[in-house]
NUVEX-468315 format. One record per residue (C-alpha): residue number from 1; residue in one letter; x, y, z. Coordinates in pm, 1 decimal. Layout:
N
[NUM, 'A', [X, Y, Z]]
...
This chain:
129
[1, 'X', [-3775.1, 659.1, -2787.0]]
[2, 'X', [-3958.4, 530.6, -2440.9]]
[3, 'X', [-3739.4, 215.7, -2487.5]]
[4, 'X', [-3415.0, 451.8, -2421.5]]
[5, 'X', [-3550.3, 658.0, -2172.2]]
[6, 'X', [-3640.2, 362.2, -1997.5]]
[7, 'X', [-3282.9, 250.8, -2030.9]]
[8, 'X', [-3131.6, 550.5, -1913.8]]
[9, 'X', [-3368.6, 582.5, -1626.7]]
[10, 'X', [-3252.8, 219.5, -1530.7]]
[11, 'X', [-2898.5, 319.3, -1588.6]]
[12, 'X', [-2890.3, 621.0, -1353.6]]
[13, 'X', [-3067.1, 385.9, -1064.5]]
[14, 'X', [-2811.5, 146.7, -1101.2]]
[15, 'X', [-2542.6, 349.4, -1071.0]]
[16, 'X', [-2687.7, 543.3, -792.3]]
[17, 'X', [-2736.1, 209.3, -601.1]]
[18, 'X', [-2327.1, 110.6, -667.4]]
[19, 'X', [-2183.5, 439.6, -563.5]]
[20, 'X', [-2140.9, 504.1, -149.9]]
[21, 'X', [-1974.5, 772.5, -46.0]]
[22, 'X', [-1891.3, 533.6, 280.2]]
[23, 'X', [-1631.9, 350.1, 46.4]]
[24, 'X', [-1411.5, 664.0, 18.6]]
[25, 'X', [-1393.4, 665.2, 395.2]]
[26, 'X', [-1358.9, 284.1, 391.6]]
[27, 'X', [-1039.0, 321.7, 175.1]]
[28, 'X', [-923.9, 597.4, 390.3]]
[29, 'X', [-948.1, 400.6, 683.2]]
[30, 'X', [-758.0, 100.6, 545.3]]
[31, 'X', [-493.5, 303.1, 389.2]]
[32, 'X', [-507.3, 464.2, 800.8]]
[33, 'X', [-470.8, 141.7, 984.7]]
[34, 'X', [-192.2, 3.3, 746.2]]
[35, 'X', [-16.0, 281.9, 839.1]]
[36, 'X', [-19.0, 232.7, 1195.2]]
[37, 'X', [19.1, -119.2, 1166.7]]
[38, 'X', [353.6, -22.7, 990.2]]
[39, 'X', [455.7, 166.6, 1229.9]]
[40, 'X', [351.7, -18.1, 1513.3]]
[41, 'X', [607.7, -318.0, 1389.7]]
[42, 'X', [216.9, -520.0, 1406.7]]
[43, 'X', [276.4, -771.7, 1117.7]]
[44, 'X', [-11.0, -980.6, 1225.2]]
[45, 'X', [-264.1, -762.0, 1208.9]]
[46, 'X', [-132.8, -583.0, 878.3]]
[47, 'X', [-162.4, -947.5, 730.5]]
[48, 'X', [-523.9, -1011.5, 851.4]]
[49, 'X', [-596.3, -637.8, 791.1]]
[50, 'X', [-511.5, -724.1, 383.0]]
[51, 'X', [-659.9, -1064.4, 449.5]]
[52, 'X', [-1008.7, -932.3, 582.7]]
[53, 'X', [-1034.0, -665.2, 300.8]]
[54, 'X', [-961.1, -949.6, 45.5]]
[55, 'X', [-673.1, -739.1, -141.8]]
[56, 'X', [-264.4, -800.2, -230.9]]
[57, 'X', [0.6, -583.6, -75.1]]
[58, 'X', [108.6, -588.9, -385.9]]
[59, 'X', [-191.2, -423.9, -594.6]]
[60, 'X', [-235.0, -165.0, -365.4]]
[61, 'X', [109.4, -88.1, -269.5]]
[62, 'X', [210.5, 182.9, -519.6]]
[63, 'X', [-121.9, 365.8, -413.5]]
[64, 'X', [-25.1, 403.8, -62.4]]
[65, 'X', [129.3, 653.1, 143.9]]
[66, 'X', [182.8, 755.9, 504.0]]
[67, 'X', [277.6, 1114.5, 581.5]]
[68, 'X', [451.5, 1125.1, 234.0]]
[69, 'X', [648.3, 797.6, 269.7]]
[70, 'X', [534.1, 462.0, 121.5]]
[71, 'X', [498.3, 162.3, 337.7]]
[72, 'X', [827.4, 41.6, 314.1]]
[73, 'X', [1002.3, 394.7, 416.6]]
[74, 'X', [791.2, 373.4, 701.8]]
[75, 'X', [888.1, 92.6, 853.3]]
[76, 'X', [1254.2, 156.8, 769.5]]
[77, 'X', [1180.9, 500.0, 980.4]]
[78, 'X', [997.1, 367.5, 1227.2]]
[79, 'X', [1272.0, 65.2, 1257.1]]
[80, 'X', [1022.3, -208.9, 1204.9]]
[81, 'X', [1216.2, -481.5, 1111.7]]
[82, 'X', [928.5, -756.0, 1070.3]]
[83, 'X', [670.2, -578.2, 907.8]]
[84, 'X', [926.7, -440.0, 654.3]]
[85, 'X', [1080.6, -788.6, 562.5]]
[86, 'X', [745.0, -917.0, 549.3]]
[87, 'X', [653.9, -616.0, 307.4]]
[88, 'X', [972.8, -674.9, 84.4]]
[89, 'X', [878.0, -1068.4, 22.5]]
[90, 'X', [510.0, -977.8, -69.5]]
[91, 'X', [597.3, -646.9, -352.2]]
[92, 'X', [804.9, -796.6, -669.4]]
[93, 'X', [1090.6, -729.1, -765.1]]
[94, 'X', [1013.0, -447.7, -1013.7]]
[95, 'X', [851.1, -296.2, -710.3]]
[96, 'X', [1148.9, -294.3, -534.1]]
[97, 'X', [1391.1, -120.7, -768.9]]
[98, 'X', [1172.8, 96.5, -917.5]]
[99, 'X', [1222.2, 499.0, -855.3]]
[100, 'X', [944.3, 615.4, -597.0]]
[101, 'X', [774.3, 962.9, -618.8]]
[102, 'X', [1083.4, 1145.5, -529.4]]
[103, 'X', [1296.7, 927.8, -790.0]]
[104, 'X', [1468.9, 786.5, -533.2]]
[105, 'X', [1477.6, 407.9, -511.5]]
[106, 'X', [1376.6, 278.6, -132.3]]
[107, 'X', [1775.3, 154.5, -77.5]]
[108, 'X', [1919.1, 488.7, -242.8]]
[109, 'X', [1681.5, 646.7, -34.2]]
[110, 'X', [1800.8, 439.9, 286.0]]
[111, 'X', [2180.4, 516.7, 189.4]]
[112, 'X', [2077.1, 847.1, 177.2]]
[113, 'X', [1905.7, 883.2, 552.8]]
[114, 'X', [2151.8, 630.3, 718.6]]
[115, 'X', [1949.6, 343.1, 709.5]]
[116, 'X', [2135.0, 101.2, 429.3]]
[117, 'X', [2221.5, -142.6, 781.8]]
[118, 'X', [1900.9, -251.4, 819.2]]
[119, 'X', [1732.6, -586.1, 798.7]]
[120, 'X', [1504.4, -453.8, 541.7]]
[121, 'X', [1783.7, -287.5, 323.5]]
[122, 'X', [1920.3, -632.7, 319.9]]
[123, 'X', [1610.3, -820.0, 229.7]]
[124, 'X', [1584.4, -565.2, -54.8]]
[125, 'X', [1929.3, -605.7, -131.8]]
[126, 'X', [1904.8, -958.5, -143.4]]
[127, 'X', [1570.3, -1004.3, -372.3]]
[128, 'X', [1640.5, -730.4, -600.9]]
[129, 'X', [1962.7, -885.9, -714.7]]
């Protein structure tokens, strides 16, 4: 009986010791300065942004959003040609043609706001097929 206690004592530390509510806000900030780097056309620092947090566009991409759009209908909005082609050859291609939150995929939903011209509709275009 002292032997569990013990354990479940040791347990709760533990776990107390892993949690930090300071890794919410890191995430928040990431998810933040991806954003603007998006927006910003900034490929360079998006890359060493994902480079210095040691994660994969593409494991995290799904999970982001900026004012309701994901990362690569931001840069299509913001017209930021670089950062978007360099999104479109990091995601795979299941990423790409796969419905977003609104069921739209990202080149129906380009078609649909005027933006199927681009260089990153193309890049899509090109690696989806």
């Amino acid at each position: 009986m002292r032997f569990t206690a013990c354990l479940m004592a040791a347990g709760l530390v533990a776990g107390s010791l892993t949690y930090s509510p300071s890794s919410h806000a890191n995430v928040e900030q990431l998810v933040a300065s991806m954003c603007d780097y998006v927006a910003a056309d900034d490929k360079n620092r998006l890359r060493k942004k994902l480079k210095d947090a040691r994660i994969k566009l593409r494991s995290v991409y799904d999970g982001v959003s900026c004012n309701g759009n994901s990362l690569l209908r931001t840069a299509m909005l913001a017209d930021a040609q670089d950062v978007g082609v360099f999104l479109v050859k990091q995601l795979p291609r299941k990423s790409l043609s796969s419905a977003e939150a609104d069921g739209q995929t990202v080149l129906q939903w380009a078609e649909a706001q005027g933006l199927a011209n681009s260089a990153i509709a193309a890049e899509i275009s090109s690696r989806a097929n």
